[in-house]
C-alpha positions as CSV (number, residue, x, y, z in Angstrom):
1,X,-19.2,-37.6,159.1
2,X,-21.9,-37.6,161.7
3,X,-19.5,-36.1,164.4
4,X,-20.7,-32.4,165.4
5,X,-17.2,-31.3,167.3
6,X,-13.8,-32.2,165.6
7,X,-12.2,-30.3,168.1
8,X,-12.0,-33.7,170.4
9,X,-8.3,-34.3,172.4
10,X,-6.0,-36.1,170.5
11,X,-4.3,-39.3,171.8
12,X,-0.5,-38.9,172.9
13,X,1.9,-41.6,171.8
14,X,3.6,-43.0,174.8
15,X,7.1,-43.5,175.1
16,X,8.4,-47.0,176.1
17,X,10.8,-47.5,177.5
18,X,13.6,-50.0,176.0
19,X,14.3,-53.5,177.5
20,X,17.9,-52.2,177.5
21,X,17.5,-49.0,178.9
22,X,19.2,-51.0,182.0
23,X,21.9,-51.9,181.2
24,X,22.7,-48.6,178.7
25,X,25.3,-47.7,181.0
26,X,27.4,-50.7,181.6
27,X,27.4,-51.1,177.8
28,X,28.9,-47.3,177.3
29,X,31.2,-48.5,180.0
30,X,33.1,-51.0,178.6
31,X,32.9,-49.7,174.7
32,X,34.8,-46.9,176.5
33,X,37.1,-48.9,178.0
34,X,37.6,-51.0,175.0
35,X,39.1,-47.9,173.2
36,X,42.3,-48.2,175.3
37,X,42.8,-51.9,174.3
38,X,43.9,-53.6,170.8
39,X,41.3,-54.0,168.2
40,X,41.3,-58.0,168.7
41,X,40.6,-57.1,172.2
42,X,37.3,-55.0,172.0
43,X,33.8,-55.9,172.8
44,X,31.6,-57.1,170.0
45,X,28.1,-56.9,169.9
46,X,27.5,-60.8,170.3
47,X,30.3,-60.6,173.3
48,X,28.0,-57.8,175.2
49,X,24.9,-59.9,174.6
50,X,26.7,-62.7,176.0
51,X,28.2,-61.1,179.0
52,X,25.1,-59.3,179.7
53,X,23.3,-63.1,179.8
54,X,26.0,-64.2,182.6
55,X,26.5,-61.4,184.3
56,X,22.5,-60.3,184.6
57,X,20.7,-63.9,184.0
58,X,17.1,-63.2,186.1
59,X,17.3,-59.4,184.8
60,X,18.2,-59.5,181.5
61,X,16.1,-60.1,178.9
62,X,17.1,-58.8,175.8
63,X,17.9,-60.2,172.1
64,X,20.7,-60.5,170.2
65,X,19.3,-57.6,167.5
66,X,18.4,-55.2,169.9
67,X,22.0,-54.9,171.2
68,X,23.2,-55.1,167.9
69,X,21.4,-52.1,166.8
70,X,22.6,-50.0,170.0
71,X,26.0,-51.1,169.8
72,X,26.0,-49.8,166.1
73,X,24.6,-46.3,167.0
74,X,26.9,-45.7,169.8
75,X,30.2,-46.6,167.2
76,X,28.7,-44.7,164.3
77,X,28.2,-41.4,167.1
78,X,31.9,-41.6,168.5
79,X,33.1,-42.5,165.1
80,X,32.9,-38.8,164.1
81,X,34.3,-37.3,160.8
82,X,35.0,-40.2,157.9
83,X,38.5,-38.4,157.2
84,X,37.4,-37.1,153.4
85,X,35.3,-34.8,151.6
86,X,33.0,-35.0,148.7
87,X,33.9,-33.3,146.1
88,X,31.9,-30.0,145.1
89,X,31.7,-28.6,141.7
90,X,29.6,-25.2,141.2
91,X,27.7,-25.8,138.0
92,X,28.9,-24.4,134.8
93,X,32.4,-24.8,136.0
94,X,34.9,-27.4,135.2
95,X,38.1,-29.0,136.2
96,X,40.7,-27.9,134.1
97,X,43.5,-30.7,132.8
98,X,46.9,-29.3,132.6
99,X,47.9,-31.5,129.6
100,X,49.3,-31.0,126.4
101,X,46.6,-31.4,123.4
């Protein structure tokens, strides 16, 4: 209330950076490649964790939930179209029933 000048710079949010911005790409990598194998076969998110531990131990240091969230996104982005509509009905209009009465 005492401030003469509200015209003062406003502070910019930073964007961090993710832990697993890293290791982004080998994770696209072999989600792709799991689309040519069987469904039993495929990578699941606690599999990439664990991989990611052996194959990176002094670099990586991520948790479980954070790949589990990635790993989510990137399925739900490919997955595309669900394969069925929802149903639309203008209003005042009805679905007739071809039945005798």
């Amino acid at each position: 209330m005492n401030q003469e000048d509200f015209n003062g710079s406003l502070e910019v949010a930073k964007l961090e950076r993710s832990k697993l911005d890293r290791f982004k790409a080998k994770i696209d990598e072999w989600l792709r490649e799991d689309r040519q194998m069987r469904y039993r076969e495929r990578h699941t998110a606690k599999r990439i964790h664990e991989r990611l531990k052996e194959e990176y131990p002094e670099e990586y240091q991520c948790s479980y939930a954070l790949v589990q969230r990635y790993v989510k996104r990137y399925k739900e982005a490919k997955q595309g179209s669900k394969g069925y509509l929802e149903l639309v009905w203008a209003k005042g209009e009805a679905q007739p029933g071809f039945c005798t009465a």
